[in-house]
N, C-alpha and C positions, 0 to 999 in steps of 0.2 A: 504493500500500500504506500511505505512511504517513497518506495522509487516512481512511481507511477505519480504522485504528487510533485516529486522533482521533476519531472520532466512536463508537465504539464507548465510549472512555473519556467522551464528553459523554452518550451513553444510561446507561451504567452508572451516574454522577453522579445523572443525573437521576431514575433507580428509587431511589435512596439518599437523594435528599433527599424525593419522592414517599413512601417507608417511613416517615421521620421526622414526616413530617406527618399521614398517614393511620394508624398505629399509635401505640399507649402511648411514652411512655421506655423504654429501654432492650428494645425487642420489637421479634425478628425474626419477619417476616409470615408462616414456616415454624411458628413457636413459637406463633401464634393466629391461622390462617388468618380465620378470619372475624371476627376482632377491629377489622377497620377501620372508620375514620369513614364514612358515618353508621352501618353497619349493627352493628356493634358488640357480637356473638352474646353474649361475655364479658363485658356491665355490664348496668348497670339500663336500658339502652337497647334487648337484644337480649331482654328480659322485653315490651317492647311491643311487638317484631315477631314475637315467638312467640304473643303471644296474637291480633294482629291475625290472624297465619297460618290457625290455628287457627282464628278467627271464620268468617273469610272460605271457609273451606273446607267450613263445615259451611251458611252460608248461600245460599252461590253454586252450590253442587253438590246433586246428589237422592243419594237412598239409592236403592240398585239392593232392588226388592223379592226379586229372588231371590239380594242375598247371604246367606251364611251369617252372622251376625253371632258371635263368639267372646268371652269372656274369658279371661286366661289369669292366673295364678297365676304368678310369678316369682321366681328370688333370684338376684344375681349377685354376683362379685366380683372386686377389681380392683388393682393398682396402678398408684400414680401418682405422678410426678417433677417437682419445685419447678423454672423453669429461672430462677428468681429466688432471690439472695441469700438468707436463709441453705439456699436448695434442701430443702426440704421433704420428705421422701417421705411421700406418703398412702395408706394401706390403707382400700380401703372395700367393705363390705357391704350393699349394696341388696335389699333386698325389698319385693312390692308386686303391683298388679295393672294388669294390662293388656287394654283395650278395643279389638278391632277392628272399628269400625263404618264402614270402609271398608276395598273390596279393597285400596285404595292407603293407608289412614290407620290409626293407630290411637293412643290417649290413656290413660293411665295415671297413676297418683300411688305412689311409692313411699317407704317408709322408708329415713333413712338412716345409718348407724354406719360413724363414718371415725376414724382415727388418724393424728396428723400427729405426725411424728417428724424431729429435726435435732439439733446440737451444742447449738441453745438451746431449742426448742419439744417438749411431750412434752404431750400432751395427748387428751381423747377427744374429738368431737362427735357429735352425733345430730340429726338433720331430718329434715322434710317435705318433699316437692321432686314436683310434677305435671311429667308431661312430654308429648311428643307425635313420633310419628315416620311417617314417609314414608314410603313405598317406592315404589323408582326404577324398580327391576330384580328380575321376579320368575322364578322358574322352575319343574321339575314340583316340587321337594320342598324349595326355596331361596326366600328374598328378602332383599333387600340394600334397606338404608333408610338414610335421613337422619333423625338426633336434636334436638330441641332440648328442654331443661327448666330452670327456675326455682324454688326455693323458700326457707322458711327453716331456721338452723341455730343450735345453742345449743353453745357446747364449755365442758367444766368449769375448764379455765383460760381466763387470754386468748390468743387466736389473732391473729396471729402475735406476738410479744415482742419484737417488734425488725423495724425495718425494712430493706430492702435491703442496707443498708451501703455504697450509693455515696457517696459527699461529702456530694451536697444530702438525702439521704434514712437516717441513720442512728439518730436517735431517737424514729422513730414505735412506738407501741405500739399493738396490736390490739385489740379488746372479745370478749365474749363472744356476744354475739347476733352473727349475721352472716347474709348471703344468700348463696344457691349458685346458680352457674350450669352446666352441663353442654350439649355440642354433640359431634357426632360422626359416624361412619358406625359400620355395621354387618351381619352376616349374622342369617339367622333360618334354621335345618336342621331340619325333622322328622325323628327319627330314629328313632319309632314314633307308634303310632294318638294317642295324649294327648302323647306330649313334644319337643319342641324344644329342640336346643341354639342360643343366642347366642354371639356374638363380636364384636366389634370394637376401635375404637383412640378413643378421646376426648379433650377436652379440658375442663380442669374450673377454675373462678373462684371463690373465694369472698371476699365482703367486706363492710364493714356500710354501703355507700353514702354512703360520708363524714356517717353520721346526728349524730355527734358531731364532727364535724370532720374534715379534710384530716390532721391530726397522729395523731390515734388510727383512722386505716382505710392499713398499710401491704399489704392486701391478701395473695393468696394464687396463684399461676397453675401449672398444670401438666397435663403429657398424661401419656397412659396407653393399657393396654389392660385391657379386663373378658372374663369368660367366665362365662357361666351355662344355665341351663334355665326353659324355659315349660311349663307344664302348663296343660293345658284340660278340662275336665269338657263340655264339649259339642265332643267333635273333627268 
């Protein structure tokens, strides 16, 4: 018994230092699942495996002549929870349109109006952000998909005003241009001839890829969940 308790404390050790190396500072792998090295969904890293995705799928795969092809007209909306120092909370309204040119795929660009609000940060942003999503799992009136989207974002103050506030990270200052990241799952319900409702749970990044430096990009990280409606003029 007591070997079999030591070795359970030498795996647990070892998942804990394997977290430290493959995730950010201070980020639990629950808090960005797909945040690890290399793949990196949350930085500038996980913008060239969404587009490679993306390439790859529209070049290596045929279009079925007898799908339906769709667009759909969307607006969703969401919040979302800082789990980083000074913990942010972001409200944000997405609107935009969405491409289904596979039974499995589909590609869209949507606008974006977010509010990030804390003890120190108050401010608006607005961007552009294209995305792309998957489906996994579909049914007669359902599909469940896999998200991923990248774009850019301007906020009228600087985002964020302060960094984290651990020791080594307390006087970074944010800019106003910044890049957004978004990953996630989700549902898609018809719930008549033109409309579907969305739902799911996300995770969302934004920062200005240290374009100014390591001291002015203290970053932004936080999940959530959105709920909205698809309309289609060709159901």
């Amino acid at each position: 018994m007591k070997t079999i308790f030591i070795i359970i404390l030498l795996c647990c050790s070892e998942l804990v230092t394997a977290q430290q190396k493959l995730y950010p500072p201070n980020t639990k792998w629950y808090q960005d699942p797909v945040g690890f090295r290399p793949v990196e969904l949350s930085s500038a890293a996980g913008f060239l495996w969404g587009t490679a995705a993306v390439a790859a799928c529209l070049i290596f795969t045929k279009s079925n002549p007898a799908f339906h092809k769709k667009i759909f007209f969307y607006e969703e909306a969401g919040g979302y929870f800082g789990y980083k120092p000074p913990y942010s909370f972001s409200f944000q309204n997405n609107a935009g349109l969405l491409y289904r040119l596979r039974d499995w795929m589909s590609v869209g660009a949507e606008i974006n109006t977010i509010h990030f609000s804390d003890n120190i940060n108050d401010t608006w942003t607005f961007g552009l952000r294209p995305f792309a999503r998957w489906y996994f799992l579909k049914g007669k009136s359902s599909r469940f998909f896999f998200e991923y989207g990248a774009g850019i974002s301007y906020s009228l103050n600087r985002f964020p005003l302060t960094g984290t506030g651990y020791e080594w990270d307390t006087a970074r200052t944010g800019t106003k241009f910044n890049f957004s990241t978004k990953y996630g799952i989700g549902t898609e319900v018809k719930i008549s001839h033109k409309f579907y409702l969305q739902a799911g749970a996300r995770h969302f990044h934004l920062s200005n890829g240290n374009i100014k430096g390591v001291s002015r990009n203290p970053s932004y990280d936080g999940n959530g969940l959105f709920l909205g409606l698809l309309y289609t003029l060709n159901p």
